[in-house]
N, C-alpha and C positions, 0 to 999 in steps of 0.2 A: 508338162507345161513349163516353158521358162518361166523362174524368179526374174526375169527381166526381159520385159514386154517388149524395148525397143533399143536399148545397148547392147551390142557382145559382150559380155566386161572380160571376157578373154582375152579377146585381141587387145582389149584398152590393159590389161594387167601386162602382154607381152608387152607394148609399146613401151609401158613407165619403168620395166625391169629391164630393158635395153637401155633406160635413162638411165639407169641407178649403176649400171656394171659398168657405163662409160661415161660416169658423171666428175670421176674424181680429173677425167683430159677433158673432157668438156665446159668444166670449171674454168680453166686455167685462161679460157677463151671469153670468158666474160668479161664485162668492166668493169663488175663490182662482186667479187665473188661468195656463192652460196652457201649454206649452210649445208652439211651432207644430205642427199637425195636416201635415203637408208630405210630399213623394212620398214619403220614405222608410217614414215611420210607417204611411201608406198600403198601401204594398207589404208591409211584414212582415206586418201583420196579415190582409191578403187570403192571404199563403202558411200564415201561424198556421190560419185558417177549413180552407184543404185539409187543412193537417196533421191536424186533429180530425175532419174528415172521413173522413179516411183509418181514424181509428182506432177510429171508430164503426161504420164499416163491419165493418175487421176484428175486431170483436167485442173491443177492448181493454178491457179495466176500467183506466180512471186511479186507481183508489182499493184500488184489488189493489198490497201492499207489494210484489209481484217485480214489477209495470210500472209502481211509481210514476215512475222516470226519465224516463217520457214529459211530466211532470209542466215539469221541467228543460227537455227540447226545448220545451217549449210557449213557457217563458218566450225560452230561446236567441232563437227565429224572432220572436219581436214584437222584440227588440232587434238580431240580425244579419242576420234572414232565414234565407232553406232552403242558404245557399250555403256547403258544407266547407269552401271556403278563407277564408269570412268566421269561423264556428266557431272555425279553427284561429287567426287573429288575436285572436279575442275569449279563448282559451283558457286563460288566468289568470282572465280576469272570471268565465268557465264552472264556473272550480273552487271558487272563492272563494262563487259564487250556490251550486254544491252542498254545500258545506263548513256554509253556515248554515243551505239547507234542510234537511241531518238532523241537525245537531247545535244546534240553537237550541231550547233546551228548554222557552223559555216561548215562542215562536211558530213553530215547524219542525212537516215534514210527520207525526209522528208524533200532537201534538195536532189536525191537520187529521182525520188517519185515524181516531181516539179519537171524535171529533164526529162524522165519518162514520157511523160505528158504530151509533151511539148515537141517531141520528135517520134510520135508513133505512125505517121504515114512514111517516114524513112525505111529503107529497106532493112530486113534481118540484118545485115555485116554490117550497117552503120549505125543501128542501134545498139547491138550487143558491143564495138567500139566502144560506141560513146559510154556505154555503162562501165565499160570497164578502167578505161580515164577514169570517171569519174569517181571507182572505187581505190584506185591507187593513188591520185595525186593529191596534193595534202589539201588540208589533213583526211587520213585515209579515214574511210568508212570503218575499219575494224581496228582490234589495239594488235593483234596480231593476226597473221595467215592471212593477207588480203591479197596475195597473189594467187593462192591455191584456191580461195574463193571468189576470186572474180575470174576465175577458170571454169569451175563450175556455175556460174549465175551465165555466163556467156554462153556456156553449152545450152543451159538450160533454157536459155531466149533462143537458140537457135533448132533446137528439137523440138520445140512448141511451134516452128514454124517445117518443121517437117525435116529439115536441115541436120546435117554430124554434127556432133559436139566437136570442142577443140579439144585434142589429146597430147599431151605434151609426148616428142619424138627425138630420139636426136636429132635427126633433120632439122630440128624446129627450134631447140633448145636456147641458141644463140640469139635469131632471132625475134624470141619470144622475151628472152629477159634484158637484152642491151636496151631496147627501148624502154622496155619498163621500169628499167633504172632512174632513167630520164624521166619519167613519167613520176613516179614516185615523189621527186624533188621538187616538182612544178605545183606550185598553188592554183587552187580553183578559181582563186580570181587574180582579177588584174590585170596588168598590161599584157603580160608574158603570157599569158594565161588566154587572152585576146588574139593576142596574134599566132602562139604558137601549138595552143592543144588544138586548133581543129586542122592544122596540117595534119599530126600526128595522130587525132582522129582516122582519119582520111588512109593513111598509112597501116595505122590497124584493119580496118575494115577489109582492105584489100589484101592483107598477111593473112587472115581468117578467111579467107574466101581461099588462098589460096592454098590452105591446110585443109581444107574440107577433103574430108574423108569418109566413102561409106563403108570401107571394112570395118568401123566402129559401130556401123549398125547391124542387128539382125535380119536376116533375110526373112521381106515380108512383113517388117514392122512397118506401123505409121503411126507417129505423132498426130496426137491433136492439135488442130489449130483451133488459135483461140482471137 
């Protein structure tokens, strides 16, 4: 029996170590360049992919207020990993990441779940968009790793609807982080904010559709829809 009901996490381990061996020229091509791509960052995010797997499977809603703390785990594992004892060192940063996500009143998870709400007859690719705007542009939803987590919270709206997660690729690399440069900088409200995140919504939405990939799934898995 696979440890993993509906990911390959092979092919998604080959994808991010084709990013890492050609990250240091692919850097160069950014607008704002990265922090190294290196074994660590590698590994968290391949145990990030199980974890969401895991929770797709067991029929979690991340967007249901009693399981939003899975929300927390997600970020935890792209910055310590799945490892307790790593948890328990990072365990100040743990409380500090939870402390802003529910009490930040102009970017904490209550206006994530408010937008949720309010745009759930929207298709998969424009909701997992729009979540992901919402997690990157100020102020961001987490104090760190809000790019690696709203990678994984976007798979994970999109495998609960049956759909690939997104897998970051070279192919993709450029594409995926020039806007969210841009993204990052943009406040949640406002003028700018009015006219210009739902272009760029709109823009994401159809960059994820058009990264959709099933060699990231297993043959013969199916997501629950919820």
């Amino acid at each position: 029996m696979n440890s993993c009901r509906i990911l390959d996490l092979d092919a998604i381990r080959n994808s991010l170590e084709e990013v890492q061996a050609q990250f240091e020229l692919l850097n160069t091509r950014l607008d704002e360049r990265r922090d190294p791509f290196d074994d660590v960052v590698c590994r968290n995010m391949l145990q990030g992919y199980a974890l969401i797997d895991r929770l797709v499977v067991d029929g979690v809603d991340l967007f249901d207020l009693q399981q939003i703390d899975w929300m927390i785990e997600i970020n935890t594992t792209v910055l310590c990993g799945a490892d307790p004892e790593q948890h328990k060192e990072f365990s100040q940063h743990i409380a500090m990441t939870s402390s802003r996500f529910f009490d930040n009143h102009e970017g904490g998870v209550r206006g994530l779940l408010e937008w949720y709400n309010l745009h759930r007859n929207k298709s998969a690719w424009k909701r997992a968009a729009g979540v992901f705007v919402y997690i990157l542009s100020k102020p961001q939803l987490f104090i760190e790793g809000n790019h690696r987590s709203a990678s994984l919270i976007v798979s994970f709206l999109l495998m609960r609807e049956g759909l690939p997660p997104f897998v970051l690729s070279t192919d993709n690399v450029v594409a995926f982080f020039n806007p969210a440069s841009v993204i990052r900088r943009m406040p949640k409200n406002g003028l700018a904010a009015l006219f210009q995140l739902p272009k760029i919504k709109k823009k994401y939405a159809a960059f994820l559709e058009e990264q959709s990939s099933s060699e990231f799934l297993l043959k013969g898995s199916v997501a629950k829809k919820m």
